[in-house]
PyMOL Python script that loads the backbone (N, CA, C, O; Angstrom):
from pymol import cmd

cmd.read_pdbstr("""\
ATOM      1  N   UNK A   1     -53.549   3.235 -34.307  1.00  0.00           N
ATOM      2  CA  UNK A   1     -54.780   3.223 -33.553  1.00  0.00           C
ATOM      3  C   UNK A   1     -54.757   2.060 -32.561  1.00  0.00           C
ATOM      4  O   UNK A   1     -53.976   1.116 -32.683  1.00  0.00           O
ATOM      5  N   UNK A   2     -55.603   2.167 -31.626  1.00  0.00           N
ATOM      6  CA  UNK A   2     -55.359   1.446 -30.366  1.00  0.00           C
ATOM      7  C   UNK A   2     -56.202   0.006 -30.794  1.00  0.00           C
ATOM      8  O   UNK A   2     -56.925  -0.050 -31.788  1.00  0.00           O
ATOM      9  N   UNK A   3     -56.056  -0.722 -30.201  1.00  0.00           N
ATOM     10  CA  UNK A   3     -56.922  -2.257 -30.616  1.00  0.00           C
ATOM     11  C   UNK A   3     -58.232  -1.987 -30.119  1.00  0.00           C
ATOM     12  O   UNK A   3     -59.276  -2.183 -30.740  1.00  0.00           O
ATOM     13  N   UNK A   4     -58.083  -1.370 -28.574  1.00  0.00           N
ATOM     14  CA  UNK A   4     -59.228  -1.423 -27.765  1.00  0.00           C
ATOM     15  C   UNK A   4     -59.100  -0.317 -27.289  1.00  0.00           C
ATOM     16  O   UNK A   4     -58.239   0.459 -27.705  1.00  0.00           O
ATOM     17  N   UNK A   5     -60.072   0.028 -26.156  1.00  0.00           N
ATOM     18  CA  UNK A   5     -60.311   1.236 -24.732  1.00  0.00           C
ATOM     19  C   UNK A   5     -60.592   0.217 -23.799  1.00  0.00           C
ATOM     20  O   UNK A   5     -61.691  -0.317 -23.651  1.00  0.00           O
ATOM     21  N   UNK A   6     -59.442  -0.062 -23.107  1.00  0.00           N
ATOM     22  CA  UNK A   6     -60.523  -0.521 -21.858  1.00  0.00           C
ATOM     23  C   UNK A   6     -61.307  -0.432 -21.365  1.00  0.00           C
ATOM     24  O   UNK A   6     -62.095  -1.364 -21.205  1.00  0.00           O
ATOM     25  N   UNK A   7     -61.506   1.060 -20.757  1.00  0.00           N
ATOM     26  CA  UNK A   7     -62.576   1.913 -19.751  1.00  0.00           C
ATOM     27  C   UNK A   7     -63.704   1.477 -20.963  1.00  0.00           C
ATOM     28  O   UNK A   7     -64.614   0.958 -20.316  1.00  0.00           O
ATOM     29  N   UNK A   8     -63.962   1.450 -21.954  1.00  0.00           N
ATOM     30  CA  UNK A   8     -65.123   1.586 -22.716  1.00  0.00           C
ATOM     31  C   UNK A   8     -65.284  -0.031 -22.677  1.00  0.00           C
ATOM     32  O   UNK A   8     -66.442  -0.403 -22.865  1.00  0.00           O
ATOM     33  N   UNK A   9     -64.373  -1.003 -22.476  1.00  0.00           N
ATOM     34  CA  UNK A   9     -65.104  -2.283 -23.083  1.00  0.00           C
ATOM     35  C   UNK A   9     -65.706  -2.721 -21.478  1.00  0.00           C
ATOM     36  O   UNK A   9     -66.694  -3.455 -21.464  1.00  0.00           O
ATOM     37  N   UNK A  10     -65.124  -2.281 -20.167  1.00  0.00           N
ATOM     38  CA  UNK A  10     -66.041  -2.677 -19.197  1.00  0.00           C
ATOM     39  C   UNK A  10     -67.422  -1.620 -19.234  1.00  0.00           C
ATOM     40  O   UNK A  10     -68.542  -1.997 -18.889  1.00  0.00           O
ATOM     41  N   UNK A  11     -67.195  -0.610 -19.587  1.00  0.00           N
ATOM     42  CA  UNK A  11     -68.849  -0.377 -19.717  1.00  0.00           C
ATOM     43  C   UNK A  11     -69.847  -0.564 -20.773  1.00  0.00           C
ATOM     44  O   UNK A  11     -71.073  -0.460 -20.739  1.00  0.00           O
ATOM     45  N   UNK A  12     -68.967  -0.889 -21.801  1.00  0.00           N
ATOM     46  CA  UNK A  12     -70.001  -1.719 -23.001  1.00  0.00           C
ATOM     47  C   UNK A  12     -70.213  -3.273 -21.966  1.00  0.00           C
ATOM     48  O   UNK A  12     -71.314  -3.825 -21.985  1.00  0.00           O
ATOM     49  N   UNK A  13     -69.502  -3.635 -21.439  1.00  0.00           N
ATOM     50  CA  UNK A  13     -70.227  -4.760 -20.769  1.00  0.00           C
ATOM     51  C   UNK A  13     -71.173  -4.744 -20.010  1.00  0.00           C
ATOM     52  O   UNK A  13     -72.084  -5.571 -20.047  1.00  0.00           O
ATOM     53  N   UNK A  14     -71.097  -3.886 -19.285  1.00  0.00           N
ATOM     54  CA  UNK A  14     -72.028  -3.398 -18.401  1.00  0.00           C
ATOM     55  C   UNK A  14     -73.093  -2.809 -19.129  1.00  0.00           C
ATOM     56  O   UNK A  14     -73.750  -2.186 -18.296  1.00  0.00           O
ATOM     57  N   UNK A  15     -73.472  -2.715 -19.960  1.00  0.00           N
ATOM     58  CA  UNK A  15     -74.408  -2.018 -20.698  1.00  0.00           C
ATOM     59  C   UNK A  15     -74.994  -3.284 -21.281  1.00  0.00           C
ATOM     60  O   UNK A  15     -76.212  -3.446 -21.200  1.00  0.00           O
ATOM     61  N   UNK A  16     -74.141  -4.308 -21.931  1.00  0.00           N
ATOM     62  CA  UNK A  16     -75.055  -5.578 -22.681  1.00  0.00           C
ATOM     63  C   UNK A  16     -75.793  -6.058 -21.737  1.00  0.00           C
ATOM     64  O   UNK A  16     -77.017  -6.034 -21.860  1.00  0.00           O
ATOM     65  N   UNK A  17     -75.154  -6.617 -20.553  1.00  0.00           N
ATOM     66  CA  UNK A  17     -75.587  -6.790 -19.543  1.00  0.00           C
ATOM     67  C   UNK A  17     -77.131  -6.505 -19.226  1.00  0.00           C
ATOM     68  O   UNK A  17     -77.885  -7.447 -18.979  1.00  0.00           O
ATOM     69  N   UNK A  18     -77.693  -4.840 -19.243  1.00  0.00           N
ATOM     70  CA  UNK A  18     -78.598  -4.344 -18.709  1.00  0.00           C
ATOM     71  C   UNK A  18     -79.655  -4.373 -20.075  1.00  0.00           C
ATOM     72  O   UNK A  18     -80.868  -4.174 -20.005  1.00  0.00           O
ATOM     73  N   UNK A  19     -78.933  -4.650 -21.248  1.00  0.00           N
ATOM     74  CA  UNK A  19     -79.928  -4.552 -21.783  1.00  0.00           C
ATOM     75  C   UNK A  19     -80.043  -5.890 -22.360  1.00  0.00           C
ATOM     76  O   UNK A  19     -80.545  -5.874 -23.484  1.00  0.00           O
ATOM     77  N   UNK A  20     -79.691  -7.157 -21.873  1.00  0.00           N
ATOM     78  CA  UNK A  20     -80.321  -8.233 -21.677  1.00  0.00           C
ATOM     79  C   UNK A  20     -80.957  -8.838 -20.824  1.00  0.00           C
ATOM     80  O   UNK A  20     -81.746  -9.778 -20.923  1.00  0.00           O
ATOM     81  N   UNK A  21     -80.411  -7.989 -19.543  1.00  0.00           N
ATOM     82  CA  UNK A  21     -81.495  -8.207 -18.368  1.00  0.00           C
ATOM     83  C   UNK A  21     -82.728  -7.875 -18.095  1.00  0.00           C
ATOM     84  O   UNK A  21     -83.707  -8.615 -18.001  1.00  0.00           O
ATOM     85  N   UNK A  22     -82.606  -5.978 -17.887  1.00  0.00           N
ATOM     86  CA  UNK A  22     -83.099  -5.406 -17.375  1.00  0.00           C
ATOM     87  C   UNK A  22     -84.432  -5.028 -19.204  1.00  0.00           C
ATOM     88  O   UNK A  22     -85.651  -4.857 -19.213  1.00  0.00           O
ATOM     89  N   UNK A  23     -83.831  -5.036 -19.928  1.00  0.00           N
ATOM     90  CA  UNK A  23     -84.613  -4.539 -21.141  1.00  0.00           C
ATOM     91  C   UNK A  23     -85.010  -5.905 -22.008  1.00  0.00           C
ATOM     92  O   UNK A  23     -85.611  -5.883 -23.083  1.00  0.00           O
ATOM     93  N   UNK A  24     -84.540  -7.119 -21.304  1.00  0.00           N
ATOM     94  CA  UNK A  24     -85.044  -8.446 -21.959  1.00  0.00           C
ATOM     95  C   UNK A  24     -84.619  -8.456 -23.880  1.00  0.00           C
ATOM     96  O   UNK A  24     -85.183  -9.020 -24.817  1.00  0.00           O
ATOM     97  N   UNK A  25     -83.545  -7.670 -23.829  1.00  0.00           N
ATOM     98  CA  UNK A  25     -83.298  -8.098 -25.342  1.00  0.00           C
ATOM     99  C   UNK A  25     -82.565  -9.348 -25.618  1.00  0.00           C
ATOM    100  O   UNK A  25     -81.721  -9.812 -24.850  1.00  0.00           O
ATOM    101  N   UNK A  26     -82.985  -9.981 -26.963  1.00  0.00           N
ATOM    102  CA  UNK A  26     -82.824 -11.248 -27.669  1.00  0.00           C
ATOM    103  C   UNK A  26     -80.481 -10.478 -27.791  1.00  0.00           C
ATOM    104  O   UNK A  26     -79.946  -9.407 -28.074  1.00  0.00           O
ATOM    105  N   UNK A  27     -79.989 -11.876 -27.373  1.00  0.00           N
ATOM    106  CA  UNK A  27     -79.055 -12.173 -27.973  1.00  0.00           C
ATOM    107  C   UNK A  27     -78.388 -11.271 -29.189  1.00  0.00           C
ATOM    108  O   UNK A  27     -77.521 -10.398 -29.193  1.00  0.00           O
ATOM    109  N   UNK A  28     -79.218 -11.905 -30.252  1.00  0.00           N
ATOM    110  CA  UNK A  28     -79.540 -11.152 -32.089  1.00  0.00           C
ATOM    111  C   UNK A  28     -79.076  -9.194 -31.738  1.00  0.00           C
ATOM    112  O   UNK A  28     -78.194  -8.406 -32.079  1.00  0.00           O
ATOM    113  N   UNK A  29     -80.252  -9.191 -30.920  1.00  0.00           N
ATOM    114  CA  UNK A  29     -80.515  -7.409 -30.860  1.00  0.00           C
ATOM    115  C   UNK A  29     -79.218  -7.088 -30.034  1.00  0.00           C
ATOM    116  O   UNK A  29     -78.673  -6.155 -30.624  1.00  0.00           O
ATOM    117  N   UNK A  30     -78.559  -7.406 -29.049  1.00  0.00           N
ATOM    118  CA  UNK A  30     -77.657  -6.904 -28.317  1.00  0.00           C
ATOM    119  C   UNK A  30     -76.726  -7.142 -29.474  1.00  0.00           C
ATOM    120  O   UNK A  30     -76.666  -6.107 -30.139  1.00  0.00           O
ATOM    121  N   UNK A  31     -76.034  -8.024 -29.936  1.00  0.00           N
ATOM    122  CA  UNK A  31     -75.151  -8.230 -30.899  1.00  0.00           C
ATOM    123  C   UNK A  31     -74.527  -7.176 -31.860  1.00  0.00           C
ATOM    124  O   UNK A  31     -73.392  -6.737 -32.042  1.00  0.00           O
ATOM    125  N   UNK A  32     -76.314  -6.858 -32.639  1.00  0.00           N
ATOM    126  CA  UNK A  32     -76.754  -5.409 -33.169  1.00  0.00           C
ATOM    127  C   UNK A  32     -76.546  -4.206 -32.920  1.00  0.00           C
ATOM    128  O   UNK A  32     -76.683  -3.286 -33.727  1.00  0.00           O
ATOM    129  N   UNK A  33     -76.142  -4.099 -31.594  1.00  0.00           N
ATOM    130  CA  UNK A  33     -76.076  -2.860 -30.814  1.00  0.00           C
ATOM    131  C   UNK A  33     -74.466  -3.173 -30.361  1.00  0.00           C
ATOM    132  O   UNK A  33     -73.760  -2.165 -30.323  1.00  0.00           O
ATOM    133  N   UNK A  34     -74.160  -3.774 -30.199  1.00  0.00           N
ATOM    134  CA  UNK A  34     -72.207  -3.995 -30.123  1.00  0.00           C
ATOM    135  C   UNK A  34     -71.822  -4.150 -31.257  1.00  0.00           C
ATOM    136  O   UNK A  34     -70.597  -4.268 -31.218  1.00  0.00           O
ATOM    137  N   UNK A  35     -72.208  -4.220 -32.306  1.00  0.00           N
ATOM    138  CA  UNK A  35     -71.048  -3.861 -33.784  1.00  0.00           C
ATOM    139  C   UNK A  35     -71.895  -2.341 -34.098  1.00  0.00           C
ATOM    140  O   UNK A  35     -71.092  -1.568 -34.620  1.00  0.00           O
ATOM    141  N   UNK A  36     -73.234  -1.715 -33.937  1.00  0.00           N
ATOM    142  CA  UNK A  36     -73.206  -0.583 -34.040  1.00  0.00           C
ATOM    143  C   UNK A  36     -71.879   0.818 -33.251  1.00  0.00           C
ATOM    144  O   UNK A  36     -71.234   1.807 -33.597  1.00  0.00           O
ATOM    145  N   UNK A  37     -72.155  -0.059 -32.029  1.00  0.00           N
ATOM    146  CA  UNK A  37     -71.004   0.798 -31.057  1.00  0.00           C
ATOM    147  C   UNK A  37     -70.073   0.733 -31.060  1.00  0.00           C
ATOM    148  O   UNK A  37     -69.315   1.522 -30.495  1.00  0.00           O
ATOM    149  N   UNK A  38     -69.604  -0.691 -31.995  1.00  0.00           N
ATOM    150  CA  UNK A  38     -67.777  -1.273 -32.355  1.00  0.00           C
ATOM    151  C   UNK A  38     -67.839  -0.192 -33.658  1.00  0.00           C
ATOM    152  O   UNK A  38     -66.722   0.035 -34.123  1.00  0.00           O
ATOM    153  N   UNK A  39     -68.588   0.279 -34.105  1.00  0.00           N
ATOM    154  CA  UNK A  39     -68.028   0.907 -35.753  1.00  0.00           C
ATOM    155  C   UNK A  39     -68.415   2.523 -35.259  1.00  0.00           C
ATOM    156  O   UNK A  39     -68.064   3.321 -36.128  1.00  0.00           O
ATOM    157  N   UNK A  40     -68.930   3.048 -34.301  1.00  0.00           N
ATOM    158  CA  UNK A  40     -69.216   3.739 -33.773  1.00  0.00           C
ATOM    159  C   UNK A  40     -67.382   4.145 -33.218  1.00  0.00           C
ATOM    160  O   UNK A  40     -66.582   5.009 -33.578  1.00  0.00           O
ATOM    161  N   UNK A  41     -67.337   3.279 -32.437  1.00  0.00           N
ATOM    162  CA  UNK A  41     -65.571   3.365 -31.705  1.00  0.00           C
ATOM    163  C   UNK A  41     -64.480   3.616 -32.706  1.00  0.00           C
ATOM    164  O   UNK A  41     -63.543   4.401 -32.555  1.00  0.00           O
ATOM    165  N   UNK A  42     -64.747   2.750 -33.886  1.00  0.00           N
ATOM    166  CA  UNK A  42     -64.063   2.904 -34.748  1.00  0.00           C
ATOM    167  C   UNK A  42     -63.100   4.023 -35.143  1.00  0.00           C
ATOM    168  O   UNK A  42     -61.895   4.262 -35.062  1.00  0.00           O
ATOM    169  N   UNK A  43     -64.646   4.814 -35.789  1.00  0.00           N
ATOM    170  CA  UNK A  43     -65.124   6.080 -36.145  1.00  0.00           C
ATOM    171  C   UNK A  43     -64.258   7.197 -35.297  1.00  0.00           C
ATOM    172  O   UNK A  43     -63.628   8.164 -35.724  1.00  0.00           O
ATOM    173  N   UNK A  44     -64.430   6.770 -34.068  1.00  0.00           N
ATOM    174  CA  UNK A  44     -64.110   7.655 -32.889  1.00  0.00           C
ATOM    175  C   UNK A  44     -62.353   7.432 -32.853  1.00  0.00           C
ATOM    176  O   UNK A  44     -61.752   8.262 -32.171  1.00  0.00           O
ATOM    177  N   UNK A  45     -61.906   6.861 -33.224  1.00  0.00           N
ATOM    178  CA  UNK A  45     -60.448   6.294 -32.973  1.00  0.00           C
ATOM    179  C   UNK A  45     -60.535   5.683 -31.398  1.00  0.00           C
ATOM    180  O   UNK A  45     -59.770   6.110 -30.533  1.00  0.00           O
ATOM    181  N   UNK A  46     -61.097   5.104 -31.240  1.00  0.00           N
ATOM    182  CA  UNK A  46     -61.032   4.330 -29.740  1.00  0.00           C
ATOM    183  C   UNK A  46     -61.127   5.561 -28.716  1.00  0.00           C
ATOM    184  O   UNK A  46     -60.499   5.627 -27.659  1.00  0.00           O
ATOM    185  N   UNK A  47     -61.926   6.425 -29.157  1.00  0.00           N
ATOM    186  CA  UNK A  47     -61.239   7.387 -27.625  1.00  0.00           C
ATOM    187  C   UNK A  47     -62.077   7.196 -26.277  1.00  0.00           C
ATOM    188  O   UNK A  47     -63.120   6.544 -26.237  1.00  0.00           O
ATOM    189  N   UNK A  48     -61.699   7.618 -25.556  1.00  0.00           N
ATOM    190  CA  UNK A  48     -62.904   7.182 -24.345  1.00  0.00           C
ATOM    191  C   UNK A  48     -63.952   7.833 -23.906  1.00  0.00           C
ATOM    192  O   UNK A  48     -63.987   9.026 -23.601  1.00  0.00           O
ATOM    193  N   UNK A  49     -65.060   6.850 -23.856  1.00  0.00           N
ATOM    194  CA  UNK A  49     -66.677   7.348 -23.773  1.00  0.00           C
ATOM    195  C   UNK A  49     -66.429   8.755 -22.858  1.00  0.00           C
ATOM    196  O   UNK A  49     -66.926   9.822 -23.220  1.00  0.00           O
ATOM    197  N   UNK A  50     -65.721   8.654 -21.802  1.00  0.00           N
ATOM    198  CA  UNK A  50     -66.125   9.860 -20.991  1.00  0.00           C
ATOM    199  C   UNK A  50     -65.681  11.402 -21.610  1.00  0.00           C
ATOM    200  O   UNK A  50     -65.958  12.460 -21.045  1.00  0.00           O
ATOM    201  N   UNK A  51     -65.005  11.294 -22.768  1.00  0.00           N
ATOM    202  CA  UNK A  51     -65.007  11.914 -23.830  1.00  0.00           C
ATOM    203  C   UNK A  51     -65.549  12.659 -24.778  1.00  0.00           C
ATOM    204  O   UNK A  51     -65.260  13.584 -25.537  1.00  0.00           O
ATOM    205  N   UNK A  52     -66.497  11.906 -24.473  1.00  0.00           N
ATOM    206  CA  UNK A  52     -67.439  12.008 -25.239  1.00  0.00           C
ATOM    207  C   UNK A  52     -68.333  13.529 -25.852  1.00  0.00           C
ATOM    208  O   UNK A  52     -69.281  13.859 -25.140  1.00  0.00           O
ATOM    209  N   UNK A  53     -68.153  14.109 -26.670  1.00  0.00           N
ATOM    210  CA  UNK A  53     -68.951  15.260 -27.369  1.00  0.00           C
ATOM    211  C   UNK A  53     -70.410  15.045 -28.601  1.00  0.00           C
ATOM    212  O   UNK A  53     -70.775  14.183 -29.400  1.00  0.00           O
ATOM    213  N   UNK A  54     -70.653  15.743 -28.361  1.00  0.00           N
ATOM    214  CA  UNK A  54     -72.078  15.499 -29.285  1.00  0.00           C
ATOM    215  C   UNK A  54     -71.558  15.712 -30.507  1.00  0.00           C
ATOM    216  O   UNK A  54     -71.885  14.852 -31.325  1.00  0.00           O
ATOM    217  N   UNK A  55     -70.813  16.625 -30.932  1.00  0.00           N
ATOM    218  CA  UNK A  55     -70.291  17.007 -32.104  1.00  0.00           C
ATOM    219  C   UNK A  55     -69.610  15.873 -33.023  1.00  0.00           C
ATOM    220  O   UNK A  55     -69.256  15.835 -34.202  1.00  0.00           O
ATOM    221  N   UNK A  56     -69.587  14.927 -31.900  1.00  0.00           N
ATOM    222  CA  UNK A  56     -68.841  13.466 -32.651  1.00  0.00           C
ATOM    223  C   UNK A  56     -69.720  12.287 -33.306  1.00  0.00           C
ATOM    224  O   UNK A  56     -69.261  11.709 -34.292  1.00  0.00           O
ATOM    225  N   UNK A  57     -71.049  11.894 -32.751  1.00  0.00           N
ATOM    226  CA  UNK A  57     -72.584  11.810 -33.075  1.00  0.00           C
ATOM    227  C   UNK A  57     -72.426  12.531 -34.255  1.00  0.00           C
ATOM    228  O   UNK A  57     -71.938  11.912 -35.200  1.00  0.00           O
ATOM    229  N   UNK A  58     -72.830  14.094 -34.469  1.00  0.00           N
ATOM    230  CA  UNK A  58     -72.958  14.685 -35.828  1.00  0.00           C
ATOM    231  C   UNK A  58     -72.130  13.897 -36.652  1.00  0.00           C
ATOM    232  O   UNK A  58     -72.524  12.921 -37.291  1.00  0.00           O
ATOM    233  N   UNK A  59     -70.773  14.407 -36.627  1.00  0.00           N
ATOM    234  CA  UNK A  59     -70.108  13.827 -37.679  1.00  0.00           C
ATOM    235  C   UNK A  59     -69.892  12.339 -38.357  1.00  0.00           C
ATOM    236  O   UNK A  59     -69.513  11.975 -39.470  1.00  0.00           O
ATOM    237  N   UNK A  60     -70.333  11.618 -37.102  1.00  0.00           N
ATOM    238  CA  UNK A  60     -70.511  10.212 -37.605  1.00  0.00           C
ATOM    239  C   UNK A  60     -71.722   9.455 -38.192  1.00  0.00           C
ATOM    240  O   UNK A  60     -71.832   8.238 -38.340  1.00  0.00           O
ATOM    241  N   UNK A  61     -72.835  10.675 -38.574  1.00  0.00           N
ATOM    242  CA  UNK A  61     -74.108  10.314 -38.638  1.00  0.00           C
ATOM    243  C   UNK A  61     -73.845  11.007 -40.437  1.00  0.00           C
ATOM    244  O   UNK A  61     -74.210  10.554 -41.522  1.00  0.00           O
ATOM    245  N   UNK A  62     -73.108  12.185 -40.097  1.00  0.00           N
ATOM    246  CA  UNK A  62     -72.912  12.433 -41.625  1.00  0.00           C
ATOM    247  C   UNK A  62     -71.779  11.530 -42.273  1.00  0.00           C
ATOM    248  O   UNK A  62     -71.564  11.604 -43.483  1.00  0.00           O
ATOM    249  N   UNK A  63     -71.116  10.746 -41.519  1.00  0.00           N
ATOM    250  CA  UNK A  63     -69.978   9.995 -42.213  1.00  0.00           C
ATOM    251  C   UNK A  63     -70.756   8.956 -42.415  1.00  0.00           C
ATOM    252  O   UNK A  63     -70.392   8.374 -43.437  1.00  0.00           O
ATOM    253  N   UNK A  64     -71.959   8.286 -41.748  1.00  0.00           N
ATOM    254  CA  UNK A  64     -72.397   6.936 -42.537  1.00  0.00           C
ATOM    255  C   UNK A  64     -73.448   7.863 -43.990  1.00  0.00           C
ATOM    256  O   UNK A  64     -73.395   7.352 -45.109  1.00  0.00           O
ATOM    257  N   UNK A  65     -74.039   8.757 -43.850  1.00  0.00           N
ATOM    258  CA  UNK A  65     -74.393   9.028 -44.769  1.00  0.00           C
ATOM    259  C   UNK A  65     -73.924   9.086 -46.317  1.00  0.00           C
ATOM    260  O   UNK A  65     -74.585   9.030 -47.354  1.00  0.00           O
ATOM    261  N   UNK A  66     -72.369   9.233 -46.055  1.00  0.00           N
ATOM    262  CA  UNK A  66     -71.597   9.187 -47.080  1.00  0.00           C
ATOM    263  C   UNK A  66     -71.171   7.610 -47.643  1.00  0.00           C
ATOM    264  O   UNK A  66     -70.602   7.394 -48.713  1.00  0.00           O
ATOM    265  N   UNK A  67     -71.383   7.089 -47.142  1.00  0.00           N
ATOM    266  CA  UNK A  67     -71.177   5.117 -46.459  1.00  0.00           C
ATOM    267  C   UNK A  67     -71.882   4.648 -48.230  1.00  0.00           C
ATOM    268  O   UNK A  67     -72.874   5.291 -48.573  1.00  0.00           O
ATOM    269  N   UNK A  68     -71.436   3.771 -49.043  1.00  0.00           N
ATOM    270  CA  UNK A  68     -72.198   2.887 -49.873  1.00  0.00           C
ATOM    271  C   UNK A  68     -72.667   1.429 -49.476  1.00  0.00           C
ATOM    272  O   UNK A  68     -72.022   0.466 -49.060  1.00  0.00           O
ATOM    273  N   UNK A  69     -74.220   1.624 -49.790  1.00  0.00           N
ATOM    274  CA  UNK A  69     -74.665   0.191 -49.286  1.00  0.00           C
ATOM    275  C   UNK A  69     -73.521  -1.010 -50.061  1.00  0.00           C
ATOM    276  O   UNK A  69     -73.062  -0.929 -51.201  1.00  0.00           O
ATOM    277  N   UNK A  70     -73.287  -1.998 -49.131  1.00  0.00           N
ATOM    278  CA  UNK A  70     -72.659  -3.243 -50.216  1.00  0.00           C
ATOM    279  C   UNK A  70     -73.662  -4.622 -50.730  1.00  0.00           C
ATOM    280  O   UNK A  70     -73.474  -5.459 -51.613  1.00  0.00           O
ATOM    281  N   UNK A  71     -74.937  -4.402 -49.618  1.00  0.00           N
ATOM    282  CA  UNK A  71     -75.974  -5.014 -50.893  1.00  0.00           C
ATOM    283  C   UNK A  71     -76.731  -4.410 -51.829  1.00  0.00           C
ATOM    284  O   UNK A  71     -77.421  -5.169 -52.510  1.00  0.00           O
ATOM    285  N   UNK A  72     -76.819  -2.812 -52.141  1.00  0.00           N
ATOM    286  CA  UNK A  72     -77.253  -2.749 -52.994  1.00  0.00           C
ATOM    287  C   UNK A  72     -76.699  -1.678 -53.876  1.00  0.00           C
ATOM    288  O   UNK A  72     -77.254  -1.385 -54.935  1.00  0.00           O
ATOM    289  N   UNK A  73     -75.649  -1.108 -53.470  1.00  0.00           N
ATOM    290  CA  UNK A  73     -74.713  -0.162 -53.956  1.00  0.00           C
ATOM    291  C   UNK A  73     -74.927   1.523 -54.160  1.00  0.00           C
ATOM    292  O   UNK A  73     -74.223   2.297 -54.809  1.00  0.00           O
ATOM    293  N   UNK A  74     -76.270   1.827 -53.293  1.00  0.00           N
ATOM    294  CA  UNK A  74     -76.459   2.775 -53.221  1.00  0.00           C
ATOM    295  C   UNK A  74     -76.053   3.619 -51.702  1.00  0.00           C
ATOM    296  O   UNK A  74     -75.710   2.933 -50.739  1.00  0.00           O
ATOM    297  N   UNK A  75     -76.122   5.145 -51.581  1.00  0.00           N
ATOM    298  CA  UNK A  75     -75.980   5.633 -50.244  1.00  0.00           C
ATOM    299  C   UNK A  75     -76.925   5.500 -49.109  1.00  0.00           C
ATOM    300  O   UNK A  75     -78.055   5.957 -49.283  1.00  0.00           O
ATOM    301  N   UNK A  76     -76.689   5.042 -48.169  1.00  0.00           N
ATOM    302  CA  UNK A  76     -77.584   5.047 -47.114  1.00  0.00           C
ATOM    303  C   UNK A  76     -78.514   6.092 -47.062  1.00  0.00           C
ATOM    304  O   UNK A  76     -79.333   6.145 -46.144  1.00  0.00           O
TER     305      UNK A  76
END
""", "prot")
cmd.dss("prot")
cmd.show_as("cartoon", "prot")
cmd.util.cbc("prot")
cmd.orient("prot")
């Protein structure tokens, strides 16, 4: 698996960007939203956003479902 996507890490930049500017989010919250989209990528095997299918959303929404909490050891 690849380390990175390029094409995806200049527009995840471009995206923190707007939503610390333009949407005034705290530091904390953007942070929040780049390890959601880093485990999101993960998930995806790095492939590139313009790639992108809905069908991949589904499956990764049922793959955290399957996910065990590690503070409290139950399923999400």
């Amino acid at each position: 698996m690849k380390p990175h996507n390029a094409e995806n890490e200049r527009l995840k930049r471009r995206y923190f960007a707007y939503l610390r500017e333009a949407k005034r989010y705290s530091e904390a919250s953007v942070d929040m939203v780049a390890k959601a989209l880093h485990r999101f990528e993960t998930y995806a095997r790095m492939r590139d956003f313009k790639a992108f299918h809905i069908e991949q959303t589904i499956a990764f929404k049922r793959h955290l479902s399957e996910q065990i909490s590690a503070q409290t050891g139950a399923r999400f």
